[in-house]
C-alpha positions in Angstrom: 6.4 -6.2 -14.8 3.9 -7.8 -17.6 1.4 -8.0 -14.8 2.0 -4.7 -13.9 1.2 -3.0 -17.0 -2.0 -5.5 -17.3 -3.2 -4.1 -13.7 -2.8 -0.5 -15.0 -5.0 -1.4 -18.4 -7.7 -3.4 -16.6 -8.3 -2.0 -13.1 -9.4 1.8 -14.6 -11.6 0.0 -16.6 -13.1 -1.8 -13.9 -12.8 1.0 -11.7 -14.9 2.9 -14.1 -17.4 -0.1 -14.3 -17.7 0.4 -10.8 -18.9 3.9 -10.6 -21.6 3.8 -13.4 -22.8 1.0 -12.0 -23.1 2.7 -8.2 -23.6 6.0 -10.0 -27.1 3.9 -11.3 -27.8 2.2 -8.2 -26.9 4.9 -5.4 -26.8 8.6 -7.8 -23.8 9.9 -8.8 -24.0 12.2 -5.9 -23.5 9.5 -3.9 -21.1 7.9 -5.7 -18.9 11.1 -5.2 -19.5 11.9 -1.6 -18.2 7.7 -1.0 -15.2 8.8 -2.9 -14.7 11.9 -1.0 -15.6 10.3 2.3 -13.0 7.0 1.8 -10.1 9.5 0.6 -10.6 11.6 3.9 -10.4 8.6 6.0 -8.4 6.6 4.7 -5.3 9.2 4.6 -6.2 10.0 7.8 -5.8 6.6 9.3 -2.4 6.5 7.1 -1.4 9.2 8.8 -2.3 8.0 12.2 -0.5 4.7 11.4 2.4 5.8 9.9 3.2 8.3 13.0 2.7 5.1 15.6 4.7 3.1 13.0 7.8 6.2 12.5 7.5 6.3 16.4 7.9 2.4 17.0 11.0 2.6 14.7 12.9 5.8 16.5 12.4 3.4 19.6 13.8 1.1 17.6 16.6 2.7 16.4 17.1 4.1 20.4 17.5 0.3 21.4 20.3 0.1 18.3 17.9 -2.8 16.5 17.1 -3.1 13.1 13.5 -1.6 12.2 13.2 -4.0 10.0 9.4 -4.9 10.8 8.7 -0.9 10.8 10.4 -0.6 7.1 8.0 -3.3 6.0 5.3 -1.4 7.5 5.9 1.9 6.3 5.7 0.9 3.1 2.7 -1.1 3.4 1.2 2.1 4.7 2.9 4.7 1.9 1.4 1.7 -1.0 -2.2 2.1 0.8 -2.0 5.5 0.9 -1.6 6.4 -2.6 -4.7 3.2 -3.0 -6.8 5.1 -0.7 -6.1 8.7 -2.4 -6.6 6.9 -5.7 -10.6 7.4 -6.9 -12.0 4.2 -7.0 -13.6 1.7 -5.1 -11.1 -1.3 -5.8 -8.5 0.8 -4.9 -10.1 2.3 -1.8 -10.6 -1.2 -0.9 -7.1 -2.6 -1.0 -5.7 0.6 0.0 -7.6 0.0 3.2 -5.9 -3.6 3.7 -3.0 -2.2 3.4 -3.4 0.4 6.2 -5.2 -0.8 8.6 -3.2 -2.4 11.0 -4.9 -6.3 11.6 -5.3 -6.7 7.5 -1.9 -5.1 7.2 -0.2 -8.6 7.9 -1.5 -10.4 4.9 0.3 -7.9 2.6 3.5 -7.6 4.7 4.3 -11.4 4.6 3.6 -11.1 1.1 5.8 -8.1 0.5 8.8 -9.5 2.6 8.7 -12.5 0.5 8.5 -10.7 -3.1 11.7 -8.2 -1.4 13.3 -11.4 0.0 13.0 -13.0 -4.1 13.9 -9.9 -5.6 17.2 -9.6 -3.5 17.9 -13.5 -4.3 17.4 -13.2 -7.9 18.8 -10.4 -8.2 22.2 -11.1 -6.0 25.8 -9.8 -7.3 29.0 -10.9 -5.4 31.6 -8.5 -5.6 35.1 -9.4 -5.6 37.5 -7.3 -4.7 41.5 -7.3 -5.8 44.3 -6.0 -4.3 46.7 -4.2 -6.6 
């Protein structure tokens, strides 16, 4: 959580960096036509992806298995969209990873390992009584 609230006091910072510092090299014209330009792409290859990926899960769901792998990447793909719609390079950037399907992988081993922790950590056994 710490490193949460850290990312959300640095990044806009850096983010802003960023754009004076393309705004000086490219125009700010340019600056906001790139932001424009990665924002329409990139929801539109979420889009694209998350269709194939809802798809692959009905099929899923059709052969009674577990989409597991299709959760994972659904919300891999929701995360990157909301990077990609997000002004901002660094966040254009990783939003992309997170979207396109053969950089996608990286994040989903790491995401099934912090959900696989969480549900460790955070494990309750029940015990129920008879009366």
């Amino acid at each position: 959580m710490r490193w949460a609230i850290l990312a959300l006091l640095i990044l806009p910072a850096l983010e802003i960096g960023l754009f004076v510092w393309a705004g000086g090299y490219i125009g700010p014209w340019w600056v906001i036509f790139l932001i424009i330009l990665t924002g329409i792409v990139g929801i539109t290859i979420a889009k694209q992806q998350g269709i194939k990926i809802w798809n692959r899960a009905r099929m899923s769901m059709n052969q009674y298995e577990m989409p597991s792998n299709e959760i994972i990447d659904g919300l891999c793909i929701i995360i990157g969209a909301a990077f990609v719609f997000t002004p901002g390079f660094i966040t254009d950037t990783l939003g992309f990873f997170l979207v396109l399907p053969w950089t996608r992988p990286l994040f989903k081993t790491m995401l099934q390992k912090w959900i696989q922790h969480s549900i460790n950590r955070n494990k309750t056994i029940f015990i129920f009584r008879k009366s």
